[in-house]
C-alpha positions in Angstrom: -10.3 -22.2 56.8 -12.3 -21.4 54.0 -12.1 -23.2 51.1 -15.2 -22.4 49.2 -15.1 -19.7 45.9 -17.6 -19.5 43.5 -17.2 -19.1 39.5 -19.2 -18.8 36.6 -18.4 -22.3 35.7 -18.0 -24.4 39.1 -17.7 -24.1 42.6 -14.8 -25.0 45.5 -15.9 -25.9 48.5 -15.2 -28.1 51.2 -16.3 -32.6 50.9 -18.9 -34.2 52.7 -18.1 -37.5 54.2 -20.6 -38.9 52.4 -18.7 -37.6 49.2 -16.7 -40.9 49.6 -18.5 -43.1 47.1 -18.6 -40.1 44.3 -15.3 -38.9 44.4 -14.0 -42.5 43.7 -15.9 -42.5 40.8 -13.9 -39.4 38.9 -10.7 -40.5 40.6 -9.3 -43.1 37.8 -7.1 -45.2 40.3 -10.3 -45.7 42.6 -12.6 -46.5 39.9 -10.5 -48.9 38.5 -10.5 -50.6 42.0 -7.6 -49.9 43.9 -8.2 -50.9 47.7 -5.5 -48.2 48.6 -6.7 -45.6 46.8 -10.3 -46.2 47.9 -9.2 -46.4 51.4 -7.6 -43.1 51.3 -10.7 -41.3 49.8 -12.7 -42.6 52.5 -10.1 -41.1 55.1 -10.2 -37.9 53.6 -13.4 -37.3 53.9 -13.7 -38.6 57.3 -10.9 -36.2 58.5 -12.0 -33.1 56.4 -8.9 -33.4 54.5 -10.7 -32.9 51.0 -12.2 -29.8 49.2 -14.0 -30.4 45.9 -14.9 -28.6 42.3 -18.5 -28.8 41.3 -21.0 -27.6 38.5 -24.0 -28.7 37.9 -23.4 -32.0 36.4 -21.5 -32.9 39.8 -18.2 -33.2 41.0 -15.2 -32.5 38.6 -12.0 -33.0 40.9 -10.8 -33.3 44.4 -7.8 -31.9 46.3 -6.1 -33.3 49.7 -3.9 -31.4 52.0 -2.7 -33.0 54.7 0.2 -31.6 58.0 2.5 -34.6 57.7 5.3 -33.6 55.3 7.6 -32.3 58.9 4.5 -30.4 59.9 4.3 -27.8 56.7 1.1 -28.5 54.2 1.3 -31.1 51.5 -0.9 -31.7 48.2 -1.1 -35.3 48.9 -3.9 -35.4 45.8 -4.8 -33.7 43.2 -7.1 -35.0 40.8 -10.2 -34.0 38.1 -12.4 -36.0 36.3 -10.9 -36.6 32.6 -14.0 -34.7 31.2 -13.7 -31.7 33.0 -9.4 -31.2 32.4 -8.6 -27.9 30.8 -11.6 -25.9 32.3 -8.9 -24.6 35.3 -10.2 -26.7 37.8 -7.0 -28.2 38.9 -5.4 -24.8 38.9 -8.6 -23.5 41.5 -8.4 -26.4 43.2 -4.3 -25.6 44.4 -4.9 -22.2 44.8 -7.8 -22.9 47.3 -5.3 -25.8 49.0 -3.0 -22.4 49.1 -5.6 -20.0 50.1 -6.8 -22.3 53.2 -2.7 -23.7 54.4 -2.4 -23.2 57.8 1.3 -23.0 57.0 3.9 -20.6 55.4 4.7 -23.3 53.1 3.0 -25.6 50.7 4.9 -28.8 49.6 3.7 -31.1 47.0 5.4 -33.7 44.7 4.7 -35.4 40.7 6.7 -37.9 38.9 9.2 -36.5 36.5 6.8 -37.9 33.8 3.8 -36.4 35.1 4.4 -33.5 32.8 0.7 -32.3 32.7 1.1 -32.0 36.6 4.2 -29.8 36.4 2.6 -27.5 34.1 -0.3 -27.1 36.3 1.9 -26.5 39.4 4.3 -23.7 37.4 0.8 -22.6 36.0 -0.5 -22.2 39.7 3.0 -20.4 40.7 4.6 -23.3 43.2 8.5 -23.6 42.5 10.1 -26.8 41.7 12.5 -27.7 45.2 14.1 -30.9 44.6 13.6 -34.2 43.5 13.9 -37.4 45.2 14.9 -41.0 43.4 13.9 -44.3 44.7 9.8 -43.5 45.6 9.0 -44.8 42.0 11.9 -46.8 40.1 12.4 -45.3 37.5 10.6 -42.0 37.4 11.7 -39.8 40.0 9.8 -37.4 42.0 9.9 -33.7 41.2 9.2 -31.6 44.4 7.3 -28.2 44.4 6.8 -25.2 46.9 4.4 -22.4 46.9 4.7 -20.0 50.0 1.3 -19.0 51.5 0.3 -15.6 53.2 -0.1 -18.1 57.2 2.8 -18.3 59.5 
């Protein structure tokens, strides 16, 4: 897999484990304390799972794919720091999620109000697939492909 690209303003490249503690820190949920969410972080960088945008400040946003939506790739996390949105970070990040899928297909999902997410996603070229009621009451979740080159 390789997950790492350069540009003139930041850099992709695969998580440390010991990335843990920092990505928390830009991830909102996390900082504010969520258990859940911290515990997550923590497994993604254990397993690998994570590949992260940097500059020289540090890190600006993390991206998770995981093999468990019925074995095809799936964004389970997308997420950059609040200072660095609108610098196409989030857009790098999915394209390097697509670059590295081990898959022909790349699933993700964002709540029908999530509307900055869907932009990205169209931005970034994935196709909305279906959506699915009952995960959040009340806000339903909008399902997206992109097709990669694997398989």
């Amino acid at each position: 897999m390789n997950w790492s690209g350069e540009s003139a303003a930041f850099t992709v490249r695969p998580a440390s484990g010991a990335e843990a503690d920092a990505l928390m820190e830009i991830d909102a949920v996390a900082a504010g304390g969520d258990a859940g969410r911290r515990a997550s972080i923590r497994r993604w960088c254990r397993q690998g799972l994570v590949v992260v945008a940097e500059d020289a400040s540090g890190l600006l946003g993390y991206c998770v794919v995981e093999y468990t939506f019925f074995e095809y790739g799936f964004v389970t996390m997308v997420m950059v720091a609040p200072s660095a949105r609108g610098r196409g970070v989030g857009l790098r990040l999915l394209d390097a999620a697509a670059d590295s899928c081990t898959t022909s297909k790349l699933f993700t999902s964002a709540n029908v109000s999530n509307q900055p997410m869907q932009r990205l996603l169209r931005r970034a070229g994935w196709d909305s697939v279906g959506l699915v009621h009952g995960l959040d009451e009340g806000d339903p979740e909008l399902f997206y492909l992109r097709r990669t080159q694997a398989g």
